[in-house]
Residue, then its C-alpha position, 0 to 999 in steps of 0.5 A: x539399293x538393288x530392291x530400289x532398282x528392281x521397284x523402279x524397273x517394274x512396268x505397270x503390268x509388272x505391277x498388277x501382274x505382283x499384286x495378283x500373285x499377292x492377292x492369291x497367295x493373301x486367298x490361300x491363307x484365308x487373310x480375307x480382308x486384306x485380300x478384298x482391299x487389294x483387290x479394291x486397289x487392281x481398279x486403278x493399277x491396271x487403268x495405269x497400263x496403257x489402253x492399247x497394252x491393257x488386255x493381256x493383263x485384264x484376262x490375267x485379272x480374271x482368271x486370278x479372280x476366278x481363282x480366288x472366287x473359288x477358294x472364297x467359296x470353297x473357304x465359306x461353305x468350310x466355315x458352314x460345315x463347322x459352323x453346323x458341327x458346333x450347333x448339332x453338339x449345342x443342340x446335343x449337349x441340350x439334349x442330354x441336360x448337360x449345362x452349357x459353358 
């Protein structure tokens, strides 16, 4: 019943404000596509805040999406490196005639 009260009490920016906590946090773990699709779902949560309160959020929506741009960038040149790693041992393992698995 209390968490009842507590959804209920959230304003909208309250709601965006949660939802870039969540995005953030979904980034950090790697969970890509669950990151994309609520960022997909900000769009229309911040139009519900109204205009004239709006702009304290959308400079919060940036920043967290400077945030999780950077840990997607960060995260795709990790998934480069090992990726290279496993095509120089390919190439090694070829070298030395050793059959592939």
């Amino acid at each position: 019943m209390v968490a009842n009260q507590i959804t209920l009490e959230l304003t909208p920016e309250d709601t965006v404000l949660e939802m870039l906590e969540r995005m953030e946090a979904l980034a950090a773990n790697g969970e890509w596509d669950r990151t994309e699709r609520l960022a997909s779902r900000l769009k229309s949560a911040v139009l519900d805040i109204p205009e004239q309160s709006r702009q304290s959020t959308v400079v919060a929506v940036s920043h967290s999406l400077e945030r999780v741009q950077t840990m997607a960038l960060s995260s795709r040149s990790e998934v480069k490196d090992k990726l290279s790693g496993i095509r120089r041992g390919q190439v090694a393992t070829r070298a030395y005639g050793q059959p592939q698995s």
